[in-house]
C-alpha positions in Angstrom: 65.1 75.4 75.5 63.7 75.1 78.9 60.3 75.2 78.9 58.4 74.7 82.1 54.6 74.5 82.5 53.7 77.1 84.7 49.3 77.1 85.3 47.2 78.0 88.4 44.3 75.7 87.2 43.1 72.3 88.5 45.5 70.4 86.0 48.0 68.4 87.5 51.5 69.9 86.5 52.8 67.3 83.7 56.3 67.4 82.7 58.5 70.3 81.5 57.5 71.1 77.9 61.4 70.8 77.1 61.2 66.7 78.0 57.9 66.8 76.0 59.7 68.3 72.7 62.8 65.5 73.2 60.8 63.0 72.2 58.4 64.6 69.8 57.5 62.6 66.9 56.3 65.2 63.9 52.6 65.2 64.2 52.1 63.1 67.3 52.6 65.3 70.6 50.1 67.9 71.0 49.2 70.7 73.3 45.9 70.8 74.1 43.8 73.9 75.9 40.3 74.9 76.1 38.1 78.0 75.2 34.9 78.0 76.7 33.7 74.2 76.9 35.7 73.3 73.8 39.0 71.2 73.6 41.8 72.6 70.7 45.0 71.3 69.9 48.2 72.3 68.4 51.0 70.7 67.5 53.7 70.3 70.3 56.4 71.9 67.8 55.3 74.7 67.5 54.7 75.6 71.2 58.0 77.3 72.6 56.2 78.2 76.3 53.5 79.1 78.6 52.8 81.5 80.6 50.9 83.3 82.7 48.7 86.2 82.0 50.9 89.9 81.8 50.0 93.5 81.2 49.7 94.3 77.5 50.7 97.2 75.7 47.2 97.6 73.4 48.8 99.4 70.0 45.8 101.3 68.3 44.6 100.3 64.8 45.2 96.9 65.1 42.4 94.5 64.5 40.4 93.7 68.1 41.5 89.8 68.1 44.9 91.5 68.3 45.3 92.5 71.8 48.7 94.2 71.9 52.1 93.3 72.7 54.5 92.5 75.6 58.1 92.3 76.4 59.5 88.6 76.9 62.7 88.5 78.3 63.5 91.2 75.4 61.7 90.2 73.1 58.2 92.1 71.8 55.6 89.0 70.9 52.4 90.3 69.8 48.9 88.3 71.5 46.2 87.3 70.1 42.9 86.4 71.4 42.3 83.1 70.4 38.5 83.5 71.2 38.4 86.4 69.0 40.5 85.2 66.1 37.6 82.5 66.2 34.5 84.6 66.5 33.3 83.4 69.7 32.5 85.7 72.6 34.1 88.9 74.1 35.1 87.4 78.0 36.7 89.1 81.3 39.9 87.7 81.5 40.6 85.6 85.2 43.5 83.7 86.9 43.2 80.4 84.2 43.7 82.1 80.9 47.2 82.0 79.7 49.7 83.2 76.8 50.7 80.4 74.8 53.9 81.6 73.1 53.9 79.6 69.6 56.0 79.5 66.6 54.6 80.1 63.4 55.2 81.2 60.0 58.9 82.1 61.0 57.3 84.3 64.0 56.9 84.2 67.3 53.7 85.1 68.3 51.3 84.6 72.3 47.8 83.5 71.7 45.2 84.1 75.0 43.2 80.9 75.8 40.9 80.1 78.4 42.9 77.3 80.1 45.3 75.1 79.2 44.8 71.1 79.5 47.4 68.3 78.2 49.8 67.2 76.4 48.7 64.2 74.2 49.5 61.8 71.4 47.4 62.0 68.9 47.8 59.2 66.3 48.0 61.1 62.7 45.2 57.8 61.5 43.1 59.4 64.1 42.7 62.8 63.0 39.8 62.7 60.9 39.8 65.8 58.4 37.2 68.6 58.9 34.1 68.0 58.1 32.5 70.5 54.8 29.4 72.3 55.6 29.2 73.8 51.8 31.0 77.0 52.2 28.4 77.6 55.7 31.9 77.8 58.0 35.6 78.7 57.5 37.6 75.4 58.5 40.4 77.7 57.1 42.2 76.9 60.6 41.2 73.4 61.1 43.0 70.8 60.5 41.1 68.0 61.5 39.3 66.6 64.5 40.1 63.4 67.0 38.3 61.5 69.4 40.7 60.9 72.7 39.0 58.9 74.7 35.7 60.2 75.5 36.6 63.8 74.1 36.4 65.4 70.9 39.5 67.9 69.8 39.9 70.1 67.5 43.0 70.2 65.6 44.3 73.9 64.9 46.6 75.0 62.3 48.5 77.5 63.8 50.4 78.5 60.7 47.5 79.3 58.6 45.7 80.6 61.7 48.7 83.4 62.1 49.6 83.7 58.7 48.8 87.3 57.8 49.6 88.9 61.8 
């Protein structure tokens, strides 16, 4: 695989995603990106590429988080709006968002997110689990949270997130 991180934001360019993935550790590498003023993260495994915004083919009666499909190099991926998927905001798209292409339950699948940030490792002791508001929100996706530094970041599980596309 030769993945290359391709973004037109202010984040310095890091290394190829392929380098990244060589020396994965399960759990530890993760790709982090951001919607609105919030920092998520997903595991580095299960992130095959990035790219850049494309025209997409919108296929009617799907739900409005699903925003259509494209054509990769042959192959038809279907994108999701992250923001949507989440319940935030309806948002013009601009020159940061991109199409993270992930694997995830045995498909492959392009989520839409607002930028994308870094690559870090994330110590699995670090991730503290999600916290339980009594039923008040759906941590269904959540895996946990970390504290990096100064930031907070959300830990996504992208299989469970993308279970029933």
């Amino acid at each position: 695989y030769r993945r290359e991180k391709k973004m037109e934001n202010k984040i310095e360019e890091t290394e190829a995603i392929s380098s990244i993935l060589g020396s994965a550790v399960e759990g530890s590498q993760y790709l982090t990106f951001g919607i609105d003023e919030e920092e998520y993260a997903v595991s580095i495994l299960k992130v095959k590429e990035i790219i850049e915004m494309k025209k997409i083919t919108k296929i009617p009666n799907l739900p409005e988080y699903i925003k259509g499909i494209i054509n990769l190099r042959g192959n038809i991926i279907h994108i999701i709006d992250i923001r949507e998927k989440f319940g935030m905001s309806v948002r013009e798209y601009d020159k940061f968002n991109v199409i993270i292409i992930v694997e995830a339950v045995e498909k492959t699948l392009g989520i839409i997110v607002d930028q994308v940030k870094d690559v870090l490792s994330i110590d699995k002791n670090a991730i503290q689990p999600p916290i339980d508001f009594e039923g008040s929100i759906d941590n269904a996706y959540v895996e946990g949270m970390a504290k990096v530094g100064e930031r907070l970041v959300v830990m996504v599980n992208i299989d469970k997130m993308l279970a029933n596309q």
